[in-house]
N, C-alpha and C positions, 0 to 999 in steps of 0.2 A: 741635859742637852736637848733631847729631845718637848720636854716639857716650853724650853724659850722656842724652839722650834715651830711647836703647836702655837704658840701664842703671839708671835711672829707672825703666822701665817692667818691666824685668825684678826687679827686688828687691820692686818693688810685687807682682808677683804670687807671688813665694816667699811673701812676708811673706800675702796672701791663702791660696796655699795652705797656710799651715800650719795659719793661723788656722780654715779649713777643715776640715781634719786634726781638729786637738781639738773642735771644736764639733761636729762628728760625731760622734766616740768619748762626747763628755760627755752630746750629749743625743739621741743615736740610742733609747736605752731608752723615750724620752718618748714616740717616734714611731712605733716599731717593735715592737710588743706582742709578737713573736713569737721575736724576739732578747730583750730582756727579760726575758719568761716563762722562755726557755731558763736565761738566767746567774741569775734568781735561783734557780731550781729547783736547779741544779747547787749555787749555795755555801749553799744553805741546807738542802739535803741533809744537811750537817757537823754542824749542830744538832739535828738528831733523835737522840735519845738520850742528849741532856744537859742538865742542870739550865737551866731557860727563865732568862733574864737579869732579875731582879728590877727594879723601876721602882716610879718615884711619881708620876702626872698628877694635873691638877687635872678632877674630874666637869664637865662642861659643863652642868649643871643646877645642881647642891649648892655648885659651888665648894669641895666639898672634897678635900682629899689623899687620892688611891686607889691603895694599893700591890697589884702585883700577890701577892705574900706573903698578901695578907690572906685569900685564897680560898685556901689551902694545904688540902688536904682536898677538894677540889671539881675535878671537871674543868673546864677552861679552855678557852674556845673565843676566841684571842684574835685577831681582826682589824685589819687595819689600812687606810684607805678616807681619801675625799675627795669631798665635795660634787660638785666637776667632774667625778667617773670614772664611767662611765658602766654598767661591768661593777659598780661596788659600790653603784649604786645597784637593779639589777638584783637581786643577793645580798639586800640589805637586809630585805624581806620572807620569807625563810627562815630568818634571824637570830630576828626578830622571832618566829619561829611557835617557833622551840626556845626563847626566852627564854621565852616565854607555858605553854610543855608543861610545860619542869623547873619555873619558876619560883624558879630559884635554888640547889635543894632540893640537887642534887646535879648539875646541869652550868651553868656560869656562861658568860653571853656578856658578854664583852669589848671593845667597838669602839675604839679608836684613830685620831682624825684624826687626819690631817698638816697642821699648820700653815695652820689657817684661825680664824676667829672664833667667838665664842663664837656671834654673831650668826646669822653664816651655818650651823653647825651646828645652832640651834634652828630654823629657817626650817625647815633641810633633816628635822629630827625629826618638824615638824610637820605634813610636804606627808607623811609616810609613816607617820604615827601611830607610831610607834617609841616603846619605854619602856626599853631596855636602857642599861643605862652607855656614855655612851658620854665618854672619855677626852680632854684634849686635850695631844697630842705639837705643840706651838707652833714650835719648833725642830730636830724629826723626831731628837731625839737617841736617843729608845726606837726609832723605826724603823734608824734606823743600826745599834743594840744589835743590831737582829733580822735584818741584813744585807738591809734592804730596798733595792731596786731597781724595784719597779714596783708598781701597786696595782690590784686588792686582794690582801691577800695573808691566808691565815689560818693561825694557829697551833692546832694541838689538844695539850695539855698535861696531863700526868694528874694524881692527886690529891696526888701526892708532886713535883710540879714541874718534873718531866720533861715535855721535847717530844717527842711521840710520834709527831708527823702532821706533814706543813703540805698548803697547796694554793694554787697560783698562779693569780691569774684568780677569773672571776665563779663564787661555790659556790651548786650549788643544793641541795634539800632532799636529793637522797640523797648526795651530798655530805658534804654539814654531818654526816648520821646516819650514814653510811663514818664520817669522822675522829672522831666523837665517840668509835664504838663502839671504835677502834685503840687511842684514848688510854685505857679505860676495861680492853679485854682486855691489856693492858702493863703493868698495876697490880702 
């Protein structure tokens, strides 16, 4: 009795430690900003300097299809953020003050939820006065395209659709006008 006892008790804790094991590796990025930051920085490095991944979201105001193509000619400032993160609520009002400068004209900001409501994203539009586009990725399949792993994360894109920039973590205003001007001197 004792012998199934022991051996009971010992597979229950493989079978824990493993479970351990991958729930670590899966969601240590969630918890650990700083591991995160690191590995997206590193594989999203790769993408600088190559044509930005084309997409189609639905506008979280218009309800219409907004492909990233249609701004072809325009620098891109394309983000990617979440109601709950708290670095991209931070970022959000220097989004907003470049959206208000160019006005479109020739640098376009870009936001991309992950996977929240349309609901919760206009609450969140309207606690920060925000007007810029902002996207919704329902199923993070555009963020996967961009090898995302943490948020926020932002992409600077030139006018020919090349990624010229990115930046991991919360961007402030000199920041935002660092990646714009990268993406604009790489033309």
């Amino acid at each position: 009795m004792f012998r199934l006892a022991a051996l009971s008790f010992l597979v229950t804790a493989l079978i824990f430690a493993a479970i351990g094991t991958v729930g670590y590796r899966t969601l240590r990025p969630l918890f650990d900003p700083a591991w995160g930051a690191a590995a997206a920085a590193t594989s999203a490095e790769a993408m600088v300097g190559r044509a930005a991944p084309d997409f189609s979201l639905q506008d979280s105001v218009t309800g219409r299809d907004v492909r990233l193509s249609d701004y072809r000619g325009k620098t891109v400032v394309l983000n990617f953020w979440a109601t709950w993160c708290g670095p991209c609520r931070f970022e959000m009002p220097a989004l907003e003050q470049a959206y208000r400068e160019h006005g479109g004209a020739d640098v376009v900001v870009i936001a991309v939820n992950l996977r929240e409501t349309n609901d919760e994203v206009a609450a969140f539009r309207r606690s920060l006065d925000l007007t810029f586009p902002m996207l919704m990725d329902r199923q993070g399949a555009v963020y996967a395209q961009y090898d995302g792993r943490v948020l926020p994360q932002t992409f600077f894109i030139d006018r020919n659709g090349v990624v010229r920039g990115k930046h991991v973590g919360g961007l402030g205003p000199a920041d935002l006008a660092r990646g714009v001007q990268v993406a604009r001197d790489e033309e």
